[in-house]
Structures are given as C-alpha cells and as structure tokens.
MARDREN-356946 format. One record per residue (C-alpha): x, y, z. Coordinates in steps of 0.02 Angstrom, whole numbers, padded with zeros to 5 digits, always signed. Each point is the difference from the previous one (the first is absolute). Example, Ala and Ser with C-alpha at 12.3 -4.5 7.8 and 13.67 -1.06 7.14 Angstrom:
BEGIN
+00615-00225+00390 +00069+00172-00033 
***
This chain:
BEGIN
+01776-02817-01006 -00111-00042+00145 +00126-00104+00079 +00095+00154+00012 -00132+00111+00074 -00031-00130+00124 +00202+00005+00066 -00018+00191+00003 -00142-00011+00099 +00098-00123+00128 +00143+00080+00002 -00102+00177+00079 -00104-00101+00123 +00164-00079+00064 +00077+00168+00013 -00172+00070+00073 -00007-00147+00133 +00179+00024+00059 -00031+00187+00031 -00133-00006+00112 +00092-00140+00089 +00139+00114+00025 -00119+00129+00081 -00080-00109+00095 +00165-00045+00090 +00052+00170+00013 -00174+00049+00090 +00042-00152+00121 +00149+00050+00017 -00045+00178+00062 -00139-00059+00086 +00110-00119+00116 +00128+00142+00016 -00139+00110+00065 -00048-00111+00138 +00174-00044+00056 +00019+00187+00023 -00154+00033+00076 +00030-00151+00112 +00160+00103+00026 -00080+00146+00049 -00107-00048+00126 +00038+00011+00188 -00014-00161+00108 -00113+00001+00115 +00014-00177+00076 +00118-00070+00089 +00019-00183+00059 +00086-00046+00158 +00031-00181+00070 -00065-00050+00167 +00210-00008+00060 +00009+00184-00067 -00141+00039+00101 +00065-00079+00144 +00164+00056-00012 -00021+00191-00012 -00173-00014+00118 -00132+00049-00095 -00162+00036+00088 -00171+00012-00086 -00150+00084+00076 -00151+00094-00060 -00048+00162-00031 -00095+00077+00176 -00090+00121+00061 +00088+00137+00103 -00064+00131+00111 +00148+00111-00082 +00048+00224+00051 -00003+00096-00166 +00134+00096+00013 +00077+00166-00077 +00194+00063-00012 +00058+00153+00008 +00198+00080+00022 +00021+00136+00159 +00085+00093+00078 +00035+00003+00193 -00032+00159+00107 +00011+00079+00157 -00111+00138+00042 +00070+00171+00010 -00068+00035+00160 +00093-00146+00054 +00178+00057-00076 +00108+00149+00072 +00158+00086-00036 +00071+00073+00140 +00092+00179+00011 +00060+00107+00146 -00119+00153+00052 +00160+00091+00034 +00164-00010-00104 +00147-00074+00083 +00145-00115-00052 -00019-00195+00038 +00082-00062+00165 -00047-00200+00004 -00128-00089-00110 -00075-00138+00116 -00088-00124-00142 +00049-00086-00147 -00103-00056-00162 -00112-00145+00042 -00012+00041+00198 -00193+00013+00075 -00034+00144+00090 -00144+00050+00092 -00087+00204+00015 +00109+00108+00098 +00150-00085-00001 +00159+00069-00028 +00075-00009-00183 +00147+00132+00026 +00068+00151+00092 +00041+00156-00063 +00106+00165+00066 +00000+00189-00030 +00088+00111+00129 -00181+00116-00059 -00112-00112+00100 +00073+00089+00152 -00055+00144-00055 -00168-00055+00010 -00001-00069+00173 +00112+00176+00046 -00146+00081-00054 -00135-00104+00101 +00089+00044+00166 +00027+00176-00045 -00187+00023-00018 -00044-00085+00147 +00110+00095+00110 -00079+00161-00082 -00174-00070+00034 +00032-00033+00169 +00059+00199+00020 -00152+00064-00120 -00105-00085+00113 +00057+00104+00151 -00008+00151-00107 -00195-00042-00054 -00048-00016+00197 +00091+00151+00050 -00075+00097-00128 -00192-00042+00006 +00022+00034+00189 +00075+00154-00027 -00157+00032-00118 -00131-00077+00132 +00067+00127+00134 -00016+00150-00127 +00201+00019+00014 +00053-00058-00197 -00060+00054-00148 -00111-00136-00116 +00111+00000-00143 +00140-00071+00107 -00092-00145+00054 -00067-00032-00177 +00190-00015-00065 +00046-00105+00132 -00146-00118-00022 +00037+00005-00202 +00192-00033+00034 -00042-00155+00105 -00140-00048-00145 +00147-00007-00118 +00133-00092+00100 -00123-00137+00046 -00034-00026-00208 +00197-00009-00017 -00001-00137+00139 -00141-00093-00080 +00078+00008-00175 +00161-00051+00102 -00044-00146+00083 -00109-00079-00168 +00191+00026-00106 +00075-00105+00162 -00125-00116-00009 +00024-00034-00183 +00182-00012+00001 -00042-00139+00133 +00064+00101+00148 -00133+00027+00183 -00012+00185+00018 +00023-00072+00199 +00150-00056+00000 +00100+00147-00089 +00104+00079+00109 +00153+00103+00014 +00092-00164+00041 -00083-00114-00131 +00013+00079-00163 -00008-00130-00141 +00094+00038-00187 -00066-00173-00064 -00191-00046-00048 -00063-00176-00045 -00072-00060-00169 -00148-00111+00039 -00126-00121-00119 -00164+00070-00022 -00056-00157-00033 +00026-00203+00036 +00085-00087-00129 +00138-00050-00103 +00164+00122-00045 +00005-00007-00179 +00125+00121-00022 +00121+00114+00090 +00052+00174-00108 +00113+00063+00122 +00185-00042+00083 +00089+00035+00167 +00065+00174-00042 -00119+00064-00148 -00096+00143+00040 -00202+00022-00026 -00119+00078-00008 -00184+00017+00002 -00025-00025-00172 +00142-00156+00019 -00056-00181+00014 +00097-00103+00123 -00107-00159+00001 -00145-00073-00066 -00095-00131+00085 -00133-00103-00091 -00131-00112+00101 -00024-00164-00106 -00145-00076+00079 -00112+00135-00060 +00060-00089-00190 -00138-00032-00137 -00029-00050-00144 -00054+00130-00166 -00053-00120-00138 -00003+00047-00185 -00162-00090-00057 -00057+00011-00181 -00195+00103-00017 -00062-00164-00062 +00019-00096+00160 -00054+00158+00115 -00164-00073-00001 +00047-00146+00092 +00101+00092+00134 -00075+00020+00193 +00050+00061+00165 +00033-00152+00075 +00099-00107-00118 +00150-00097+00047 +00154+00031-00102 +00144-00135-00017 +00159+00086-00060 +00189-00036-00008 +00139+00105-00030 +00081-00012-00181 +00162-00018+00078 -00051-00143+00132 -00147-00074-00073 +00019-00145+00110 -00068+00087+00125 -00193+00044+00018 -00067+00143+00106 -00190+00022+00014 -00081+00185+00009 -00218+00043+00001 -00057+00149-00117 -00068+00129+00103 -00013+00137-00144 -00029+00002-00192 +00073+00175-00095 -00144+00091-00099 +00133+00070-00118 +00103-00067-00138 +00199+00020+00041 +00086+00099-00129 -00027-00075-00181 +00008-00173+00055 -00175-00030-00003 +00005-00090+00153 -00074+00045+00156 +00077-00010+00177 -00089-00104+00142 +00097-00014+00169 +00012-00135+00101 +00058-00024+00199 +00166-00141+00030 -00074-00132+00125 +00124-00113+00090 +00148+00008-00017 +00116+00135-00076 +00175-00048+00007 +00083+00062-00122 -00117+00142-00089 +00058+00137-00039 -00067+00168-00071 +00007+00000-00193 +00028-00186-00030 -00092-00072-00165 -00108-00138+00044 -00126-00106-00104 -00172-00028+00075 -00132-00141-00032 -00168+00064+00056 -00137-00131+00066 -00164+00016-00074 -00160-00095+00026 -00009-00183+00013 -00087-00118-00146 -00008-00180-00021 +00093-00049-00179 +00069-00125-00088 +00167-00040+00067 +00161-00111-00020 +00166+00005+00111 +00122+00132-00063 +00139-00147-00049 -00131-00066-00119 +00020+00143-00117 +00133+00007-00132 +00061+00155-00077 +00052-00003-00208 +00018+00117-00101 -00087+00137+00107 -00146-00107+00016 -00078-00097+00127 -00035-00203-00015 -00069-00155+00114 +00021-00174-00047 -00167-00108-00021 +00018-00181-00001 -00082-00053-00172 -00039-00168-00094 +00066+00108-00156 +00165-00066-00090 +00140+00089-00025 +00035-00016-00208 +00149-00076-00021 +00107-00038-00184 +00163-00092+00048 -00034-00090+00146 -00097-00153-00047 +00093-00136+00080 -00103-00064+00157 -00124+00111-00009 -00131-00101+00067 +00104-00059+00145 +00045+00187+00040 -00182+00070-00017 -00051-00120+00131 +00120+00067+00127 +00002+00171-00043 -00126+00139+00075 -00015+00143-00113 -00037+00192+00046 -00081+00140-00089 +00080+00177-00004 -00147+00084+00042 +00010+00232-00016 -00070+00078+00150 -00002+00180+00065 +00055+00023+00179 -00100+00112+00113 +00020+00040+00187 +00096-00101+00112 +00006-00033+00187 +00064-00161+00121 +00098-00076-00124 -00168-00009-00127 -00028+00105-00182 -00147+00038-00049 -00011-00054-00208 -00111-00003-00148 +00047-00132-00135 -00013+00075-00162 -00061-00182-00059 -00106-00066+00099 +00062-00136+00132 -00117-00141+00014 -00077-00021+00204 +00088-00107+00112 +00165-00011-00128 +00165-00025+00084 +00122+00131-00010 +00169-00010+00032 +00021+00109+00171 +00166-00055+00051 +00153-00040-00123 -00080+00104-00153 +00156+00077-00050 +00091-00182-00044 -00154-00030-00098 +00032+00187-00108 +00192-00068+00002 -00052-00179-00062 -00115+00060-00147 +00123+00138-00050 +00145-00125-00024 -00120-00135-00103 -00056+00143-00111 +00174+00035-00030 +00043-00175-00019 -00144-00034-00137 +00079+00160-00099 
***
C-alpha cells in the first residue's frame, strides 16, 4: 500500500516539474521576442563610415563656434507705389484722338507729350479770345471819351459809369479766356486770325513709366475718359505684413532683404522708414513700410515679395548651414562618438572593421537665426565642448545610416 502512495506521489511531482518547465520556456520565449522587437523599434542613431568613405565623398569635421550671427525676422509684402506718385491722365476738354505718341513700357518725363487731340469747338474758344480783345480795344476808347466828356461837364455820370463797367466785364472774359488757352496748352500770344489751332496736346503730369494707354487713334474722350496712365517706379516700397508678436522688434532703420516669389534668385535690399500703428483688416498683422535701395530693375507696383528683416547682432553657437540635416521635419548634426553602433548579423571581422571605422552620433538640434553661411543651434542633448561635427558631407552620413538601418531590418 505504501509503495503505491509513493508512485502517486512521483507521478504528480513529475507532472508538477514539467509544467513549470514549460512556463519557464514560454516566459523566455516572450521575453526574447520582446527585445528583438524593441531592438526593432528603435531608431539608429550611429553610423559607421570607413576612412575611404570618408575620403571618397569628402567629409569635413570641425567644431561647433562661436558666431557674431543677425537675428532675423520674415515677413510676406506687398510692393507699392505712392499715390502721389501714380497718375491717370484725361483731357480737360473732350475731343477725339488724333496720334498717341508712347507705348507701354516707354519713360517719359513732366510735360511731355503723350497724345493729341481735336475738336473743331476749340476754335470757338480762341474765336472768342480775339473777339473780346478787339471789343476791349474799342471799350477802351469809349471809357476815355466818356470820363472826358464827364471832366469837361459835357456827359452825364451814368454814361461813363457803363462804359467803365462794360470794359470791367470784357477784361474778366479775357482773363477767363486766356487761363482756358493756357490749359488746353495753347499761348493766348500767339492766337491769331491766321493761327487758329483745332488740335490740343495730352501731356504727363508727372515723370515716369506708361503703364497703360485707355485710348486709340480715333476714339473720342472726354474729361471724365482716361487715355494713359503713367506710374513712376522708383518711388516703389515695400508694405510688410508682420505678425503683432514681432512688432516689438521692428525700428526705423532696419534693412530688409527680400526677393520676389516669382524670381527669388534675385535679392533687392530696401530700409524701413515707417511702422503702421493699425492692424490691416482682420489679419492681425500690422503694416510697416520700407524704402527700395539700389537697384530696382524689375519692380513693379503690386508684386508679392517675401522679406527677411535684420535684427540685432548676438554671438551664438554656430555650425555651417551644410552641417545640418533635415529628417522627418526635424533638425540633426552628426557628433563623432566612441559609442558603437549595435549590430546582430554582422559579426564577421568585427574587430578588424571597428578599428578602421569612425562612428557619428545623430545628435537633435533646433536651428535659430542664420547669416554668412552660419546657423545659429541649440542641441536638444547636449554636445560635449570641442566635439567634431560633421560640417561638410553631413547628408552622405544621414544617407549612410538610413541604408544600414534598413539593412539590419
């Protein structure tokens, strides 16, 4: 009987034993799943390049310095010309369009003549002019023989007052007569019987640029008509849109770097001379204006542009701008690190490789202001002082520990 408890007994502790080896393995099991997949998971960080890689694609390793570096701000703009500094020009007197002198694009100074214009009417006015001289001339005679009539007690007073109020009136029509010849561009001197003119001249009131012509040979106009319009370019500036946050760090003074969006390979320079107190429409920005210095070839009114405002000047940490690396809309530098690079299926030679291989750290940083080629950063770990930094040739090394991570996947 107690040889039978006793194989009872055995048989449950065998049973008992191979259970918790069973769970033992599964836990191992899991836990060396877990850590391939974590392994898995993890970015890589380091990459390893060979002294002929380095060589080959020229990588250059330098520190991080210190850089007397512009802060700057950007803003988007518009271009503008003053309106005092734009005209649209009309004809004081309606008339239909004999020759049109200009084309779009031509320069033309104050004064000059943009077109001529005819209306058998504008010899009425100049009809007039030597009507009422000739009846000046004879109200003239009439107002000395009159008041000497009066002085020798022979004519009554009320004949010399009318002749002295008719000559009164005819000199008023001249005057009003000769300033309508002088606007339509004609010298009350030189009208006579012999010279009548039907034509007038269409001149610039101001230097500049013909942006447009409304009119053709033939078309009639009239006061209210524009014929041309003439912009003058060189008074150009620039109205930036900058955000209430950055107001602050706006001055007169300023130098503004901008390009056009449809030739930014082009940079024009302008200085702000004016900041807006008012916030433009629901925008929430607020204008400030700045004056084009240099040259303007090319600007024209209304153009978008895209401005880069210079602040102050501090000394920051700095790198070259080719030592950067862009991933994944972040920012990275490559450290040069005694760290190894983990590694699960390359074994083979791994001594011999380790002690020709240099290996670099993907390091985060955020990028700050940048000027002569340098940016401004803050590593989000910390870089250790004096480390070398890959500044030229940084983008192979993103390539090279891209395609290893790959490769180890």
């Amino acid at each position: 009987m107690q040889i039978k408890y006793k194989i009872i007994a055995l048989v449950f502790i065998s049973l008992f034993a191979m259970s918790c080896g069973k769970k033992e393995q599964e836990k191992s099991e899991i836990k060396t799943e877990q850590s391939e997949e974590n392994h898995d998971e993890a970015p890589q960080t380091i990459a390893k390049l060979t002294e002929e890689q380095m060589k080959s694609v020229g990588v250059t390793l330098g520190t991080v310095e210190m850089k007397e570096l512009t802060s700057t701000i950007k803003a988007n703009g518009l271009l503008r010309v003053p309106n005092n500094k734009k005209a649209t020009v009309t004809s004081l007197y309606g008339g239909v369009i004999q020759t049109i002198k200009v084309q779009i694009g031509d320069f033309v100074r104050k004064g000059q003549v943009l077109a001529t214009i005819s209306n058998p009417e504008y010899l009425q006015i100049q009809e007039q002019y030597l009507t009422v001289n000739s009846r000046i001339s004879f109200a003239e005679q009439e107002f000395r023989r009159q008041k000497e009539l009066f002085d020798n007690d022979a004519g009554a007073k009320k004949n010399l007052q009318s002749a002295d109020a008719e000559l009164k009136s005819l000199r008023t029509q001249r005057a009003s007569l000769q300033r309508q010849l002088l606007l339509m561009g004609i010298s009350p001197g030189k009208v006579t019987n012999g010279n009548l003119r039907s034509g007038l001249v269409i001149t610039s009131p101001i230097s500049g640029t013909i942006s447009n012509i409304n009119a053709q040979i033939g078309s009639y106009v009239d006061v209210s008509s524009p014929v041309l319009d003439v912009i003058d370019n060189q008074s150009i500036h620039l109205d930036l849109q900058v955000f209430e946050k950055d107001l602050p760090k706006m001055k007169v003074g300023q130098v503004v770097h901008f390009k056009l969006t449809n030739n930014p390979e082009t940079e024009y320079d302008a200085k702000i001379y004016s900041i807006g107190s008012s916030f433009e429409n629901e925008s929430k920005t607020i204008s400030v204006h700045a004056n084009v210095t240099g040259n303007k070839t090319g600007l024209i009114d209304g153009m978008n542009i895209t401005g880069i405002v210079s602040l102050d000047k501090s000394t920051t940490p700095a790198i070259p701008d080719e030592a950067i690396v862009e991933a994944d809309g972040k920012y990275y530098v490559f450290v040069q690190t005694n760290k190894k690079a983990e590694e699960h299926h390359e074994e083979n030679n791994k001594g011999k490789e380790e002690s020709q291989t240099t290996n670099f750290e993907k390091i985060e940083i955020v990028k700050g202001s940048s000027d002569m080629g340098y940016t401004a950063i803050t590593p989000v770990t910390p870089i250790p002082p004096n480390a070398k930094i890959v500044v030229k040739g940084a983008f192979f090394v993103n390539a090279k520990l891209s395609n290893s991570g790959e490769h180890e996947h």
